[in-house]
ZAKE-565095 format. One record per residue (C-alpha): residue in three letters; chain; residue number from 1; y, x, z. Coordinates in nm, 2 decimals, padded with zeros to 4 digits. Example, Ala and Ser with C-alpha at 12.3 -4.5 7.8 and 13.67 -1.06 7.14 Angstrom:
ZAKE-565095
(atom "Ala" "A" 1 (-00.45 01.23 00.78))
(atom "Ser" "A" 2 (-00.11 01.37 00.71))
//
This chain:
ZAKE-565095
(atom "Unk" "A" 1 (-01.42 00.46 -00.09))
(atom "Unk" "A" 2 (-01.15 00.73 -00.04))
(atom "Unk" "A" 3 (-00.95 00.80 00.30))
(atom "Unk" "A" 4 (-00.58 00.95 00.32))
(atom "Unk" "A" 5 (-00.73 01.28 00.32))
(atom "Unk" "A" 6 (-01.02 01.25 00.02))
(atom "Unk" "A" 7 (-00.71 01.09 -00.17))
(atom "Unk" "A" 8 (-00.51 01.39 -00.11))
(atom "Unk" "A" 9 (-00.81 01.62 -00.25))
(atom "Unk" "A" 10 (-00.90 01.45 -00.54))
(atom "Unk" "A" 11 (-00.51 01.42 -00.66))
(atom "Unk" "A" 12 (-00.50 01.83 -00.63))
(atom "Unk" "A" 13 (-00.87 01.84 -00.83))
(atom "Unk" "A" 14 (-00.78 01.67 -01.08))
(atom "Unk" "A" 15 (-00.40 01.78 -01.10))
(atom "Unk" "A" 16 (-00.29 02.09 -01.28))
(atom "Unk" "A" 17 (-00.52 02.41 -01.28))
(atom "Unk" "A" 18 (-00.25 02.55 -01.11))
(atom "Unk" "A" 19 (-00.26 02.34 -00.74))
(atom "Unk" "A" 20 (-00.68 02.29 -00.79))
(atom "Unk" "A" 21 (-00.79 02.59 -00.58))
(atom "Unk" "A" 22 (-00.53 02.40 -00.29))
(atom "Unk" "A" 23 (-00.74 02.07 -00.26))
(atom "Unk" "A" 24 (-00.91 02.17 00.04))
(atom "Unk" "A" 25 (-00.57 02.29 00.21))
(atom "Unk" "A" 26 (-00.41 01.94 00.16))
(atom "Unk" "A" 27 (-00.70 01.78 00.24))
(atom "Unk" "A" 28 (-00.72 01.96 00.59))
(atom "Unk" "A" 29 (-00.31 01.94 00.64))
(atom "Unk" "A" 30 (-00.32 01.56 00.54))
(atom "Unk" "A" 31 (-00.61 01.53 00.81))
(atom "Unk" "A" 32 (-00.35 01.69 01.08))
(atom "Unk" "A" 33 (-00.05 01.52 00.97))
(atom "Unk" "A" 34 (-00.33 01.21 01.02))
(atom "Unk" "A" 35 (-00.49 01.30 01.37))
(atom "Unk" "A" 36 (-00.15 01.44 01.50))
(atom "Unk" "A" 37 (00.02 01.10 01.41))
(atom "Unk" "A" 38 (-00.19 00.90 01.57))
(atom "Unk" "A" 39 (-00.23 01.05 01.87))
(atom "Unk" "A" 40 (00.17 01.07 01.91))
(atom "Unk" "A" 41 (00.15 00.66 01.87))
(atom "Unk" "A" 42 (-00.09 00.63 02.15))
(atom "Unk" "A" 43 (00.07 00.84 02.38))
(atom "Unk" "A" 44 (00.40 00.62 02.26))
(atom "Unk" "A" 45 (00.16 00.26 02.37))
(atom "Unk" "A" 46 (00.09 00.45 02.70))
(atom "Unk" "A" 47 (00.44 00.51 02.78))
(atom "Unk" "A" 48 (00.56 00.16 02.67))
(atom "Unk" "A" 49 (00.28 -00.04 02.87))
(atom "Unk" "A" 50 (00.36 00.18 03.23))
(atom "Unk" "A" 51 (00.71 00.16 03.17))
(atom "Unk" "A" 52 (00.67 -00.28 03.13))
(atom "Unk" "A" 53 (00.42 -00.25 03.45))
(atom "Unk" "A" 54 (00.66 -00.03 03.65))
(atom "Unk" "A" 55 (00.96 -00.26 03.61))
(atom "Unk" "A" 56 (00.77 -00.54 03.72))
(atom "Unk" "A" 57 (00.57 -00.40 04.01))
(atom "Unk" "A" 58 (00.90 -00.25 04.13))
(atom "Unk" "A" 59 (01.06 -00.58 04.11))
(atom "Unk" "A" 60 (00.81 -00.82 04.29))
(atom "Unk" "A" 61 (00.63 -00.52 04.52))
(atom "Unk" "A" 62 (00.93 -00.30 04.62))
(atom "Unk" "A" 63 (00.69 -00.17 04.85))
(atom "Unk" "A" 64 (00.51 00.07 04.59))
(atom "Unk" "A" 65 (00.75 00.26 04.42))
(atom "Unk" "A" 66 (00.59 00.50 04.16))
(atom "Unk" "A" 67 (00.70 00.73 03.88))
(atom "Unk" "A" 68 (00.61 00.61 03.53))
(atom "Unk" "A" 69 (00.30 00.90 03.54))
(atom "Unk" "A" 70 (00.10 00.67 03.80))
(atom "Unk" "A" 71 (00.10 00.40 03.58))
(atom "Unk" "A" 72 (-00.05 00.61 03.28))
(atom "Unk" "A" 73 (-00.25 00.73 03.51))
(atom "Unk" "A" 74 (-00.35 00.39 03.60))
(atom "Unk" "A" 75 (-00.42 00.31 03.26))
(atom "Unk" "A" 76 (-00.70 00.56 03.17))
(atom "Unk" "A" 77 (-01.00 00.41 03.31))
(atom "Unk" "A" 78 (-00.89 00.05 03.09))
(atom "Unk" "A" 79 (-00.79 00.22 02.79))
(atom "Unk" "A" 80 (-01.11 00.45 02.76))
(atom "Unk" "A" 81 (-01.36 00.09 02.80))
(atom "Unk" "A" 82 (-01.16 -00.04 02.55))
(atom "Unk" "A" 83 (-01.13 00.21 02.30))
(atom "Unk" "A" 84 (-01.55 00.22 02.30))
(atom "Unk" "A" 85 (-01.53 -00.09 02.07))
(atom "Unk" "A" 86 (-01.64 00.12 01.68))
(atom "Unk" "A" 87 (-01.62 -00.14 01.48))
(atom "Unk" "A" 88 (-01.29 -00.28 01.32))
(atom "Unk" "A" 89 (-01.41 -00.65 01.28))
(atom "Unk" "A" 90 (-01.41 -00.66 01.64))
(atom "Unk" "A" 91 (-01.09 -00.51 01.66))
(atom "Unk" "A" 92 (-00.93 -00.71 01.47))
(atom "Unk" "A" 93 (-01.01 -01.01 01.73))
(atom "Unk" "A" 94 (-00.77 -00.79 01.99))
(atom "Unk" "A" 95 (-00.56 -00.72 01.73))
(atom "Unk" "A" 96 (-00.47 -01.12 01.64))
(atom "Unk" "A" 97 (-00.44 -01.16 02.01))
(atom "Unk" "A" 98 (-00.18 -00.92 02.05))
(atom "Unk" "A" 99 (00.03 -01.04 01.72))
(atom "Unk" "A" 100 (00.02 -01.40 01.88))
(atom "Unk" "A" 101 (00.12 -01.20 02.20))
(atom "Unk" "A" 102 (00.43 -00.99 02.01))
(atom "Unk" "A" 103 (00.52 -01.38 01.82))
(atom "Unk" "A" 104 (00.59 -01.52 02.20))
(atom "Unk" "A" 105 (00.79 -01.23 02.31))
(atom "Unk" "A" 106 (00.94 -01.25 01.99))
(atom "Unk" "A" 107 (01.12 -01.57 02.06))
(atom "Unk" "A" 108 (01.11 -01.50 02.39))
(atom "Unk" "A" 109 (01.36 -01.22 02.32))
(atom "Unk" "A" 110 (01.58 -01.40 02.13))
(atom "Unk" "A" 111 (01.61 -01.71 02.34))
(atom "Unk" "A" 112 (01.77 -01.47 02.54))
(atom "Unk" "A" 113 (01.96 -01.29 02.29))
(atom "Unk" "A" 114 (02.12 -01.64 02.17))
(atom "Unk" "A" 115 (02.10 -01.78 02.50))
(atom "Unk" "A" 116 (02.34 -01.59 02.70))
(atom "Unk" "A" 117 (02.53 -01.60 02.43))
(atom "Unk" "A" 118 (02.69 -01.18 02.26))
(atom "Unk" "A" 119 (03.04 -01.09 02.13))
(atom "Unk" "A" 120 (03.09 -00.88 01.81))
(atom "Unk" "A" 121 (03.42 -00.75 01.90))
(atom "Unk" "A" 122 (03.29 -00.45 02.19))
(atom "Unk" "A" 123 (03.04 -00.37 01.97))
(atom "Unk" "A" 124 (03.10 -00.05 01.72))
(atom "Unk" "A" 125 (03.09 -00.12 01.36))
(atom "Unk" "A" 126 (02.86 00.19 01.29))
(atom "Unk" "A" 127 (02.74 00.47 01.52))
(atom "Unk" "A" 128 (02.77 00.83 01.53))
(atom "Unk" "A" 129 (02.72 00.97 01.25))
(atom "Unk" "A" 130 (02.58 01.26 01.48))
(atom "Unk" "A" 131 (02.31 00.96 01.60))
(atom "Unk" "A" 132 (02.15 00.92 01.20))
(atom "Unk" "A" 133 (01.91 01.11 01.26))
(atom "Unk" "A" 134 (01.77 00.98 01.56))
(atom "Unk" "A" 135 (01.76 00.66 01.43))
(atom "Unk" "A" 136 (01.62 00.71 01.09))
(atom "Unk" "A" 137 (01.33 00.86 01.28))
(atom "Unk" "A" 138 (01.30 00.52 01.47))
(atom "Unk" "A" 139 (01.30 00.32 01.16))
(atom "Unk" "A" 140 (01.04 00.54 00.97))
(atom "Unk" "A" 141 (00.86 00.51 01.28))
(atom "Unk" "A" 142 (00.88 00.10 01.33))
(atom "Unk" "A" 143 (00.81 00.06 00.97))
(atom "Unk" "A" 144 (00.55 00.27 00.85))
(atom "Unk" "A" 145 (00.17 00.23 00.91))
(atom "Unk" "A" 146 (00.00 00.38 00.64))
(atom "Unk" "A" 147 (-00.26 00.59 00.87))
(atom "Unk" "A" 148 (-00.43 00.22 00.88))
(atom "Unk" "A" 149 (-00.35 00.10 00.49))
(atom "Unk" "A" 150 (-00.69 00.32 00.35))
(atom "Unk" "A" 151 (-00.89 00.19 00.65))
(atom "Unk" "A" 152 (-00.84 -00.15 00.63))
(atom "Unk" "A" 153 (-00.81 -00.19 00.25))
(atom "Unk" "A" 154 (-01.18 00.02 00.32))
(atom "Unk" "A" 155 (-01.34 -00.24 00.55))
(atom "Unk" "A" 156 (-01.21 -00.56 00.39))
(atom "Unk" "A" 157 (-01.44 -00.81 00.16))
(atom "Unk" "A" 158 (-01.20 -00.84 -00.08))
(atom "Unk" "A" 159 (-01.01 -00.47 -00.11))
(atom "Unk" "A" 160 (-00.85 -00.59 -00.41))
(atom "Unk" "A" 161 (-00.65 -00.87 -00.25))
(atom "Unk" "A" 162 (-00.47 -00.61 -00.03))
(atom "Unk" "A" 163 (-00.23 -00.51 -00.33))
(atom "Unk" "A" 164 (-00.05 -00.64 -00.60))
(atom "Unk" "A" 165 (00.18 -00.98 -00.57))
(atom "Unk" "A" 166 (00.11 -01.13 -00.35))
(atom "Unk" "A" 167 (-00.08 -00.93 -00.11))
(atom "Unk" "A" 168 (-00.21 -00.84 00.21))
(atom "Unk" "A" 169 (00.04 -00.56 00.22))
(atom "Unk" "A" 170 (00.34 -00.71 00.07))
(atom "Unk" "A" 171 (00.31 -01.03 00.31))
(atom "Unk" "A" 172 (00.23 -00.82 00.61))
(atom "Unk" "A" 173 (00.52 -00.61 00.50))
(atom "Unk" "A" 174 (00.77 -00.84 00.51))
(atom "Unk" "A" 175 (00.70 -01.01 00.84))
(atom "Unk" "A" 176 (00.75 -00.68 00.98))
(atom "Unk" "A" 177 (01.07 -00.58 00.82))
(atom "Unk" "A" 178 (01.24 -00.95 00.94))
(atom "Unk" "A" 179 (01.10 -00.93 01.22))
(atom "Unk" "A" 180 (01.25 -00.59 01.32))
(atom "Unk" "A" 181 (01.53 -00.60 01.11))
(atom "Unk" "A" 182 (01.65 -00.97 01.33))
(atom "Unk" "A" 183 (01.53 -00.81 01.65))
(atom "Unk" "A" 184 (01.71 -00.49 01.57))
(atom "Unk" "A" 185 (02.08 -00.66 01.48))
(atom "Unk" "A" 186 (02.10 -00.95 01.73))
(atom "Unk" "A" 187 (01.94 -00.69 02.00))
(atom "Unk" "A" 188 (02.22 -00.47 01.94))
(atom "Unk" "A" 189 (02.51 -00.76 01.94))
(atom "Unk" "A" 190 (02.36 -00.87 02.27))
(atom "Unk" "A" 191 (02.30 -00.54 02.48))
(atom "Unk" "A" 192 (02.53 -00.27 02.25))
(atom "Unk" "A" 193 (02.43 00.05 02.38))
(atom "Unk" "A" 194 (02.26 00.00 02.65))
(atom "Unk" "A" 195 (01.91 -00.11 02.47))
(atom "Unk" "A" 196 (01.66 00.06 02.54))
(atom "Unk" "A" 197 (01.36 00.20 02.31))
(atom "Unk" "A" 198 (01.19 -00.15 02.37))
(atom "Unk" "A" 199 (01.42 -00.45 02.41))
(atom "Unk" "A" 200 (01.21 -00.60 02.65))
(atom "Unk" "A" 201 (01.30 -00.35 02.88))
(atom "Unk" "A" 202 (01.64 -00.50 02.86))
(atom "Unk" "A" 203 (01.53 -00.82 02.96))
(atom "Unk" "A" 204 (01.54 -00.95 03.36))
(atom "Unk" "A" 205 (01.34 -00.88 03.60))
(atom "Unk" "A" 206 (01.36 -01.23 03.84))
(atom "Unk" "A" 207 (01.29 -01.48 03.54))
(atom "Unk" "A" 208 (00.96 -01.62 03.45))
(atom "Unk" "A" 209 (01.02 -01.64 03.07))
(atom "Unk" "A" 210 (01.14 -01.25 03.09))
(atom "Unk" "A" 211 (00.84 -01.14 03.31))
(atom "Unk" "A" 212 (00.63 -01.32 03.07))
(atom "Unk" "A" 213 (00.77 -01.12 02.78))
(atom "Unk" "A" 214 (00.71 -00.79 02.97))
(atom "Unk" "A" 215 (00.37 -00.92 03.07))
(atom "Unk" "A" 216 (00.32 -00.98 02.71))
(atom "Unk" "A" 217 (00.42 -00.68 02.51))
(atom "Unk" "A" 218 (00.25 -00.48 02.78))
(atom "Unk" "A" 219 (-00.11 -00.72 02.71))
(atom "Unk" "A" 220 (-00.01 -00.69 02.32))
(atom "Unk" "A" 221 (00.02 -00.27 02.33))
(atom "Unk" "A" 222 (-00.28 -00.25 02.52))
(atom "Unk" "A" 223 (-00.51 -00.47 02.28))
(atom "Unk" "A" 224 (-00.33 -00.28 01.95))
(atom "Unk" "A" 225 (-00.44 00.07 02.09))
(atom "Unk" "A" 226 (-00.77 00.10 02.01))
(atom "Unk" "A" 227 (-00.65 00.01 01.64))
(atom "Unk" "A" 228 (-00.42 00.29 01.67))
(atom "Unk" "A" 229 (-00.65 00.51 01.83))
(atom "Unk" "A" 230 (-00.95 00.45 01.55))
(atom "Unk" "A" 231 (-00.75 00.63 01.30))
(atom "Unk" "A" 232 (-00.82 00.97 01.54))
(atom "Unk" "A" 233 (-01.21 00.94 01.64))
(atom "Unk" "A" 234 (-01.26 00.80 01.24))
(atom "Unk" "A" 235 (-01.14 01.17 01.17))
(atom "Unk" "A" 236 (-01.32 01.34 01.47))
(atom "Unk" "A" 237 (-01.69 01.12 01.35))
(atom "Unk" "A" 238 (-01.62 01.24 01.02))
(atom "Unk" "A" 239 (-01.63 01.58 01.04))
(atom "Unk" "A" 240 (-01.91 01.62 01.35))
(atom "Unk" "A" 241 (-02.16 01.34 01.34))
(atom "Unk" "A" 242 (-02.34 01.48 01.04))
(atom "Unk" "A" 243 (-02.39 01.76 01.24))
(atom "Unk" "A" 244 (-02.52 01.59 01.53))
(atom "Unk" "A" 245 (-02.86 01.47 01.56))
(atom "Unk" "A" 246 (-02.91 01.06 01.57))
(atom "Unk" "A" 247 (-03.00 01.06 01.93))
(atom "Unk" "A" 248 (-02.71 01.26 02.02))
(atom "Unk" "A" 249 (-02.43 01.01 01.83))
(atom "Unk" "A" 250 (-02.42 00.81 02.07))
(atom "Unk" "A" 251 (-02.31 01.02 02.38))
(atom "Unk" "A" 252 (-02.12 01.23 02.13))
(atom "Unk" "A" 253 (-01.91 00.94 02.04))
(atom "Unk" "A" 254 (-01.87 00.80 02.40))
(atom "Unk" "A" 255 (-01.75 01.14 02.52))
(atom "Unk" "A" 256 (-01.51 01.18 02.22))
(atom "Unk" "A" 257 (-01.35 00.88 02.29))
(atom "Unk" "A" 258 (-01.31 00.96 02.65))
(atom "Unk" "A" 259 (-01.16 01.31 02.57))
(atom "Unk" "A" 260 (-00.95 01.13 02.34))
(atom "Unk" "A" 261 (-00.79 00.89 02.53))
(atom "Unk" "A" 262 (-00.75 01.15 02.82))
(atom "Unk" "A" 263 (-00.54 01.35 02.57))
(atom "Unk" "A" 264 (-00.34 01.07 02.48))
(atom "Unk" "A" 265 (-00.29 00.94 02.80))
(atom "Unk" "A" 266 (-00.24 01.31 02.95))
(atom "Unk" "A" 267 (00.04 01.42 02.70))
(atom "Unk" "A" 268 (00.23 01.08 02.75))
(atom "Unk" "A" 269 (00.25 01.16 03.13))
(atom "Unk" "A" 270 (00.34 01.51 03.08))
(atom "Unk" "A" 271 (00.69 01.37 02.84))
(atom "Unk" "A" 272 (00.73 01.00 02.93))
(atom "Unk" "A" 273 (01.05 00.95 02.78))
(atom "Unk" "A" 274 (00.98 00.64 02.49))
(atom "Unk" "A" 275 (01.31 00.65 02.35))
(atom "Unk" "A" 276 (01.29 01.04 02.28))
(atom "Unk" "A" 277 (00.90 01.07 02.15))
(atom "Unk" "A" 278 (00.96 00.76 01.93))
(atom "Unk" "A" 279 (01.16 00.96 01.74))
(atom "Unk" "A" 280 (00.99 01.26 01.75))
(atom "Unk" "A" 281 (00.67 01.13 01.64))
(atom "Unk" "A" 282 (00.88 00.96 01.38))
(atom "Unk" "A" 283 (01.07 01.26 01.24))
(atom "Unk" "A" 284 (00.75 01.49 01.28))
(atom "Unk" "A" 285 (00.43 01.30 01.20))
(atom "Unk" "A" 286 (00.55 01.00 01.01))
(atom "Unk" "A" 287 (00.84 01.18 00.77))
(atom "Unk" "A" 288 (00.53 01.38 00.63))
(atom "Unk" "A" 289 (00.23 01.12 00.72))
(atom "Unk" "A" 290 (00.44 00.83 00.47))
(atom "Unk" "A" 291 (00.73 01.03 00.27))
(atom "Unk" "A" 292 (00.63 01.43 00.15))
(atom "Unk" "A" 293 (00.27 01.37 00.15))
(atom "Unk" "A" 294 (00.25 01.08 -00.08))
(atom "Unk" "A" 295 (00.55 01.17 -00.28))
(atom "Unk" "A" 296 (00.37 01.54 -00.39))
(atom "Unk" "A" 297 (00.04 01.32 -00.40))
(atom "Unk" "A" 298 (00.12 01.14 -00.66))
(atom "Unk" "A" 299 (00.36 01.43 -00.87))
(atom "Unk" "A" 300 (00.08 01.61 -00.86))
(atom "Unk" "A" 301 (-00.20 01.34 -01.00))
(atom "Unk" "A" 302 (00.06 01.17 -01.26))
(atom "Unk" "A" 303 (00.16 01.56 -01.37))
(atom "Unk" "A" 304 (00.08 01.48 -01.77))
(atom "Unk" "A" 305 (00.23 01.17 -01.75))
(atom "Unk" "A" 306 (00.54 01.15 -01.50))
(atom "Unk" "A" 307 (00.70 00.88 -01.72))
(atom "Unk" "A" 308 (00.97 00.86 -01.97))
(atom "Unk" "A" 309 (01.27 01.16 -01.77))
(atom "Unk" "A" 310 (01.00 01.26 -01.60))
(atom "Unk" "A" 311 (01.15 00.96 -01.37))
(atom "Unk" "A" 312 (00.84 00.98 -01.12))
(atom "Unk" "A" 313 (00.87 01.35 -01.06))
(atom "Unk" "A" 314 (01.26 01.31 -00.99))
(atom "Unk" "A" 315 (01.19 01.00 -00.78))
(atom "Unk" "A" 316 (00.94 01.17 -00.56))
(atom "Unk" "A" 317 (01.16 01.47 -00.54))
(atom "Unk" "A" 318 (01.40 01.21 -00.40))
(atom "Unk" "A" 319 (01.17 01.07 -00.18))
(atom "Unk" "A" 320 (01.03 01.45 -00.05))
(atom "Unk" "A" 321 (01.39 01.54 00.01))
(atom "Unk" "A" 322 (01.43 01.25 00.21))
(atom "Unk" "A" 323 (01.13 01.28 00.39))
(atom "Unk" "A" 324 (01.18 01.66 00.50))
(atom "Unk" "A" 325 (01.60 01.60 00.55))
(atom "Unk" "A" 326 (01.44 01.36 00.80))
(atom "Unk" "A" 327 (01.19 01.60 00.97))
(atom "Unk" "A" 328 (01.46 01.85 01.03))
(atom "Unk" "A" 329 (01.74 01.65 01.19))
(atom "Unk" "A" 330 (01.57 01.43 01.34))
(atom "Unk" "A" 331 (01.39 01.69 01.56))
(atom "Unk" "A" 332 (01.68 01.88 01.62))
(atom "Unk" "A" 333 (01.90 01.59 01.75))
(atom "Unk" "A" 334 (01.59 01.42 01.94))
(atom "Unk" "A" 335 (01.47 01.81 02.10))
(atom "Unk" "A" 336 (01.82 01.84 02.16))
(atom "Unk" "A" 337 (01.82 01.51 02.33))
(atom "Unk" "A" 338 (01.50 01.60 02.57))
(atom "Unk" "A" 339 (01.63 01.90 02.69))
(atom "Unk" "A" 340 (01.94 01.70 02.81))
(atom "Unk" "A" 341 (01.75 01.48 02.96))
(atom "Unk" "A" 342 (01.54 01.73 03.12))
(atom "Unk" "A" 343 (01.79 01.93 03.25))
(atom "Unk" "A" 344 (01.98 01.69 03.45))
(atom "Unk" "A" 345 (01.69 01.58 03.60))
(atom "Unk" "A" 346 (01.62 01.92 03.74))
(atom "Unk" "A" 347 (01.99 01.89 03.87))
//
């Protein structure tokens, strides 16, 4: 069974004579844009869980008052037990918990949105235009997971029920754009411009339904990391445990994992601004992970038969354009956005 990358090298083999000699460079690059993806969503789960404990241990033990890095730091020791779990079977048991978990905050969130009751008329029709960027970056973000599509379509017993109509992918699909795509629009009408990169941040801080939705999308990150995090040691055990001899796996693997999560957890303290490396990892990682890679992917394997036109070559020039329009402006509004930040704290 193929990964993202072995996908990515048999297109180019068996594509025209004249990409074949690049297979193994877009095999390694789609390995990057992989690893480098994934490690900039678990550094995004680190952020998002300290900043839901900090708001809550500042609220009920005003006492300790720490900066966000504590509370990564805090996590380490958690997050590198749980990420030993290997097998996806079992991590699919924390992954059910934490969709039931992310359902309860979800109408925890909007018995508060529809609660207090919103007004449409402060709100702005559209945003700055200067802001598309930034939050085209968050959608592509929010929507795409495809780093786990090859994965799990690999470890299911029945593969072939994870496309076509209906499907695995199209049901779990659409839960997620309603979800959002509800959350997103009533969010906005409730809080306008003051939400924040997780709308449970918005929530208070002295009510037991809010504190259980913090509590809950804190628990719910924090079982989904591992699942996010077995994208990068799948690549790292790919490449080295051949190498390694069979008594030697198992410490190999251990120790990966706890370099791993170190790095993770290390770069989220170093930039712990959610908002800002949402977007980056969105513009960066996921533009190419979901949107060049796949469109030149399949030009290239389709190349004698790109349809009547040659409608899927201009439709995944389309989609390349997009995806690399994306990359560009959306780093340069969300660096520009960073530095900002940066530099008034330093004020």
């Amino acid at each position: 069974m193929l990964g993202y990358a072995e996908t990515c090298k048999t297109a180019f083999k068996n594509g025209p004579k004249c990409v074949r000699s690049y297979a193994d460079v877009a095999s390694v690059f789609a390995e990057f844009a992989l690893l480098s993806t994934y490690v900039g969503v678990c550094c995004i789960y680190t952020i998002l869980i300290s900043d839901s404990v900090k708001q809550l241990v500042d609220r009920y033990v005003p006492s300790v008052i720490l900066p966000v890095e504590y509370y990564c730091l805090i996590l380490l020791v958690p997050l590198i037990l749980l990420c030993q779990i290997r097998y996806l079977k079992f991590l699919a048991i924390f992954s059910l918990v934490a969709n039931v978990l992310l359902v309860a905050t979800y109408v925890i969130c909007l018995y508060y949105i529809f609660g207090d009751g919103f007004s449409i008329s402060d709100k702005k029709i559209a945003g700055d235009p200067a802001r598309y960027p930034a939050f085209i970056s968050t959608v592509i973000f929010a929507m795409e997971g495809i780093g786990m599509v090859m994965p799990v379509e690999n470890a299911m017993k029945k593969p072939q029920n994870f496309l076509g109509c209906p499907s695995v992918l199209m049901v779990a699909m659409t839960a997620i754009v309603f979800l959002y795509s509800t959350l997103g629009l009533f969010g906005y009408l409730q809080y306008g411009d003051v939400l924040r990169g997780s709308i449970t941040l918005n929530l208070p801080t002295d009510e037991w339904p809010a504190v259980c939705a913090k509590i809950f999308i804190a628990l719910s990150i924090f079982f989904t990391f591992p699942l996010q995090f077995y994208v990068v040691i799948d690549i790292f055990t790919k490449y080295t445990l051949p190498r390694i001899s069979g008594k030697h796996q198992n410490i190999v693997q251990v120790a990966a994992r706890t370099i791993g999560v170190c790095c993770c957890v290390g770069i989220g303290m170093a930039l712990p601004l959610l908002e800002q490396i949402i977007n980056l990892v969105g513009a960066i990682f996921y533009s190419i992970l979901g949107l060049v890679i796949p469109g030149i992917v399949e030009t290239v394997f389709k190349w004698e038969n790109l349809g009547r036109y040659n409608w899927i070559f201009w439709k995944n020039l389309l989609i390349v354009v997009f995806g690399l329009g994306s990359l560009i402006s959306g780093c340069t509004v969300t660096i520009m956005d960073i530095i900002k930040i940066l530099s008034q704290k330093t004020e």
